[in-house]
C-alpha beads as a LAMMPS data file, in Angstrom:
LAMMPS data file: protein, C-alpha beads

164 atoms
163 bonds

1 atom types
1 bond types

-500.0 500.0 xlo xhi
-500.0 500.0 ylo yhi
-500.0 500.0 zlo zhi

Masses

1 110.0

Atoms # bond

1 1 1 -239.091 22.397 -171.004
2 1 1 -240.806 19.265 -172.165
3 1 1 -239.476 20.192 -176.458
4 1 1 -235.672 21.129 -174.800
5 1 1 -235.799 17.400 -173.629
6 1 1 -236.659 16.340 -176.320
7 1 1 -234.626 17.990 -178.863
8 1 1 -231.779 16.831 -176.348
9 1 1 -232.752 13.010 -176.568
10 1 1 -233.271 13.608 -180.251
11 1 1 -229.981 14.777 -180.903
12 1 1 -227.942 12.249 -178.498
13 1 1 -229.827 9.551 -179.934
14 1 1 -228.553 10.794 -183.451
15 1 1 -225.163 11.020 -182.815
16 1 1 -224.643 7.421 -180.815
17 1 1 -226.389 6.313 -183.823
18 1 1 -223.838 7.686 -186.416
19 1 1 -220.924 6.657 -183.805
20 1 1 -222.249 3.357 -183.809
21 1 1 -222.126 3.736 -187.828
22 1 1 -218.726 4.762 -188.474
23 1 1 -217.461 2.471 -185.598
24 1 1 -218.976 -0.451 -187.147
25 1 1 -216.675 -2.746 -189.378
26 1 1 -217.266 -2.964 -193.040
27 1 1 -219.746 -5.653 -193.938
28 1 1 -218.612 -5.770 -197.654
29 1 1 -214.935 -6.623 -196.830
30 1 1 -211.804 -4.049 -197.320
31 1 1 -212.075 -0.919 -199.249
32 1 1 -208.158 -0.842 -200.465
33 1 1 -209.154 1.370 -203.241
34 1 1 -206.103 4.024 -203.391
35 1 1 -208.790 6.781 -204.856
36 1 1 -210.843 6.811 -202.117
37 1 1 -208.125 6.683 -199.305
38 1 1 -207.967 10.239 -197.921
39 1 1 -204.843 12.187 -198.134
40 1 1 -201.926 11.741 -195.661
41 1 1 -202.076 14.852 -192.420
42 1 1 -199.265 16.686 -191.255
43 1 1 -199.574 14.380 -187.978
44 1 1 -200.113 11.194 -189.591
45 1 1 -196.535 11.217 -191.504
46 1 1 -195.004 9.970 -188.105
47 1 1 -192.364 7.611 -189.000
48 1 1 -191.769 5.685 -185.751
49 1 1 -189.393 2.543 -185.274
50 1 1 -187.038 0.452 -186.854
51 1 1 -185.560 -2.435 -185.968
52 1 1 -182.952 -1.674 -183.429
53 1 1 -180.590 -4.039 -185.060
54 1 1 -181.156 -3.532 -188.508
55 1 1 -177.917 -5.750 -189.797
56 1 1 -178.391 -8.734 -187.303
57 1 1 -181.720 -9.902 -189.549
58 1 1 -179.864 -10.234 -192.584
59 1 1 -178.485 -12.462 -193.447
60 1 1 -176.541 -13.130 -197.850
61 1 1 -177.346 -15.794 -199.833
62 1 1 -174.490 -17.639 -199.433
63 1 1 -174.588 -17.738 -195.745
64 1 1 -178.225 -18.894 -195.978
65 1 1 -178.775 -20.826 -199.222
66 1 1 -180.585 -18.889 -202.143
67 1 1 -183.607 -21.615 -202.142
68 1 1 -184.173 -20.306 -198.565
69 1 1 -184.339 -16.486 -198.679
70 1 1 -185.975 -16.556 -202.399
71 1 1 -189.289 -17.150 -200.706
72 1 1 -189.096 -14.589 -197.693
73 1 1 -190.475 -11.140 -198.875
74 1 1 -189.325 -8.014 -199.441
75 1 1 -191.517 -4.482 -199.622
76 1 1 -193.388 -2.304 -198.066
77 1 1 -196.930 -3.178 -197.506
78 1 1 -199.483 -0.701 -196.461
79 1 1 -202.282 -1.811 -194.527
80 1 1 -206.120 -1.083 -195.420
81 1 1 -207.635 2.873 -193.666
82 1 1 -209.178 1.930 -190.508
83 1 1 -211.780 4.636 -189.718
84 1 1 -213.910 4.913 -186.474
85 1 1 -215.075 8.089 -184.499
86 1 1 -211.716 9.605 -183.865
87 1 1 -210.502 9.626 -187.493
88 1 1 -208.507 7.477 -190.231
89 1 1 -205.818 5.096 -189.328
90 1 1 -203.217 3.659 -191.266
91 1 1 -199.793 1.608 -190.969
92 1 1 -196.931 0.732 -193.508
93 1 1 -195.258 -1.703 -192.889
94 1 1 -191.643 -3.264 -194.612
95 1 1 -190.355 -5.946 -194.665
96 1 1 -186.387 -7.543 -195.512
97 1 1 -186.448 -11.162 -195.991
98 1 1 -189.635 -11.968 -194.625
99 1 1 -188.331 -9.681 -191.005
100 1 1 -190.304 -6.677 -190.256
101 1 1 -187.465 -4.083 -190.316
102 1 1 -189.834 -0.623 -190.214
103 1 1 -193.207 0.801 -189.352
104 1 1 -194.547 3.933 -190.779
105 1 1 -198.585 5.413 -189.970
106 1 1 -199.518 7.549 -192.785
107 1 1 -202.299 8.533 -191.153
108 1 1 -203.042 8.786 -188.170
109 1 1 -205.891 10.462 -186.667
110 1 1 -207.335 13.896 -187.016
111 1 1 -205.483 17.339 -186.491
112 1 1 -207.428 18.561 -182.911
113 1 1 -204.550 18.717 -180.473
114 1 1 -205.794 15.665 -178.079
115 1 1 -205.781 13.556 -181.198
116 1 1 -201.910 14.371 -182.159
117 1 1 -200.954 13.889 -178.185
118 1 1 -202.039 10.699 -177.544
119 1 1 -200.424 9.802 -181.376
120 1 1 -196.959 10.769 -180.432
121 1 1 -197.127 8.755 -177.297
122 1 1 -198.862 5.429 -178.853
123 1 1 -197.599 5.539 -182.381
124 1 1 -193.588 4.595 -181.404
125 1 1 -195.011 2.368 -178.830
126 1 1 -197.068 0.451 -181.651
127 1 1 -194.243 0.420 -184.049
128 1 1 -192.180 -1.173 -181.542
129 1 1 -194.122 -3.648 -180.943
130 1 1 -194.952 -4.398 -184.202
131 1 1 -191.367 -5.031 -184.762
132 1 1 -190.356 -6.809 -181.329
133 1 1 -193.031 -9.191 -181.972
134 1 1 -192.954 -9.294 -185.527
135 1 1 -196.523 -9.598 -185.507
136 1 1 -199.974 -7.968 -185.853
137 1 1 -201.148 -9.349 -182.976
138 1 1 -199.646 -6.983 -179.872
139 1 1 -201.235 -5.278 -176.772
140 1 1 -203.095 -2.333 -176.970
141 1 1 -201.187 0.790 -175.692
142 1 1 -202.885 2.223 -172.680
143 1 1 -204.805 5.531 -172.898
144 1 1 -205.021 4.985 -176.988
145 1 1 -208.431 3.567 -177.274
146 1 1 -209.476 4.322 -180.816
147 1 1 -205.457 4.680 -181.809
148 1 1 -204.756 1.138 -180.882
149 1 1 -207.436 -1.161 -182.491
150 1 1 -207.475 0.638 -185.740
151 1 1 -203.277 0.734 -186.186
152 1 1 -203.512 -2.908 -185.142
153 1 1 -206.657 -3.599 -187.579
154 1 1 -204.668 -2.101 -190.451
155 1 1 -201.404 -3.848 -189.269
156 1 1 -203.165 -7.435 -189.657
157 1 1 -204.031 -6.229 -193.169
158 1 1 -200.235 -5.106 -194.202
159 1 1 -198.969 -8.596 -192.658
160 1 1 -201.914 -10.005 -194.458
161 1 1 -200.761 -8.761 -197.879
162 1 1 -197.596 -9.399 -197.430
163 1 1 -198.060 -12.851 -196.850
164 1 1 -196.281 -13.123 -192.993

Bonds

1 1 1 2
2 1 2 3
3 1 3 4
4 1 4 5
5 1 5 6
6 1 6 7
7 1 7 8
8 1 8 9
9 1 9 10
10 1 10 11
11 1 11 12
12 1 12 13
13 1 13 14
14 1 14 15
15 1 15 16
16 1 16 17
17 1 17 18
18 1 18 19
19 1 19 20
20 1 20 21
21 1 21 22
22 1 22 23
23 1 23 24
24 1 24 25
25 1 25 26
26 1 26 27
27 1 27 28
28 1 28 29
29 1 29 30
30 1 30 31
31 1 31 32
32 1 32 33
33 1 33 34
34 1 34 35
35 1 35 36
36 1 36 37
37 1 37 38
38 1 38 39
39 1 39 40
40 1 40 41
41 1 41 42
42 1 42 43
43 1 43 44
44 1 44 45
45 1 45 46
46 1 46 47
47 1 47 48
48 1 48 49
49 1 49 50
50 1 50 51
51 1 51 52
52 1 52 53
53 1 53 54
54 1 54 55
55 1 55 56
56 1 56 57
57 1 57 58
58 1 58 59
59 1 59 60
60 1 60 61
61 1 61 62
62 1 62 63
63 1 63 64
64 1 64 65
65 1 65 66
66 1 66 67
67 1 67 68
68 1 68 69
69 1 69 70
70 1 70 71
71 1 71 72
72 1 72 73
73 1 73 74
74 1 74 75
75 1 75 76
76 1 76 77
77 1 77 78
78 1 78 79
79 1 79 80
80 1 80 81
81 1 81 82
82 1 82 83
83 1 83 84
84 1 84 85
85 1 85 86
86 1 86 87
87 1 87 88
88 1 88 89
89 1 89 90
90 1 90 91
91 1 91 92
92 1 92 93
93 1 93 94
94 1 94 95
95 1 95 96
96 1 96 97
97 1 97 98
98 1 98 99
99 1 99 100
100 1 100 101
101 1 101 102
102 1 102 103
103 1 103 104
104 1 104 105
105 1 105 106
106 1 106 107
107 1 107 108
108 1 108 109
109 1 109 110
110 1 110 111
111 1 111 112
112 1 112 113
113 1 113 114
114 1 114 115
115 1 115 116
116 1 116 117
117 1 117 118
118 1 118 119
119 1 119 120
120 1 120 121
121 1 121 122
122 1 122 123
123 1 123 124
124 1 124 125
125 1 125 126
126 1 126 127
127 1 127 128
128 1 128 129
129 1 129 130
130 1 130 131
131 1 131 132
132 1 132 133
133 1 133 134
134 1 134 135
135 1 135 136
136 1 136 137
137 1 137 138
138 1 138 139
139 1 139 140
140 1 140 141
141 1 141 142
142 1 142 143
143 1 143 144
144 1 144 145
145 1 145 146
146 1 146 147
147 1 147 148
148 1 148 149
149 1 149 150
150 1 150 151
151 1 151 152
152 1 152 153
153 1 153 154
154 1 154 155
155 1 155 156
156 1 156 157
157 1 157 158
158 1 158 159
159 1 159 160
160 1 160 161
161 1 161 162
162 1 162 163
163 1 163 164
């Protein structure tokens, strides 16, 4: 009885150890490094929300003055793979004149079914409010605990790059 406790404690302790390892943030800064960025899943290629008013945000040249709109940006940015215990996060992000017009999450999580349920809830919440605030900075979406700190991690990397 006493070893089967033991082995038990053993084992637990192991694996909050290597939770707490994977959880933790990267000391060294962000790994960007397209080579060792893991392949998109089937789940992950959720394409959730664009602006609902894609036209209103643009605006020509002329109507604005070139000067003006020559320094907003333009692209798609993606943000850096945010790991933790419940898989590899990642959000795309694009931007039209310096507006956040469309959010993308090439991955997203692992395959096991609760994983891709609480993704197809969270993920088009996220997105929009991504774009309603045009911002990294949004509130969590309740019930997506691990979903929702690493999309928004990866998000204030995208804005980040894209200098927003």
């Amino acid at each position: 009885m006493k070893a089967t406790n033991a082995v038990v404690v053993t084992g637990a302790s192991a694996v909050i150890l290597t939770a707490g390892f994977i959880a933790a943030p990267n000391p060294g800064g962000n790994d960007t490094d397209e080579s060792a960025m893991p392949s998109p899943t089937p789940e992950g290629n959720l394409t959730s929300a664009t602006s609902a008013d894609d036209g209103a945000a643009s605006e020509s040249p002329a109507d604005s003055g070139a000067d003006e709109t020559s320094d907003l940006v333009s692209g798609t940015f993606d943000g850096p793979v945010v790991n933790n215990i419940r898989g590899d996060y990642q959000v795309r992000l694009t931007f039209d004149q310096g507006v956040l017009v469309e959010v993308e999450f090439p991955v997203a999580g692992t395959e096991a079914p609760e994983s891709r349920f609480i993704n197809e809830d969270a993920l088009p919440q996220l997105a929009e409010r991504f774009v309603e605030a045009q911002d990294w900075d949004v509130d969590y979406v309740s019930g997506a605990s691990f979903t929702s700190p690493a999309m928004v991690e990866s998000a204030q990397g995208a804005f980040e790059d894209a200098g927003v």
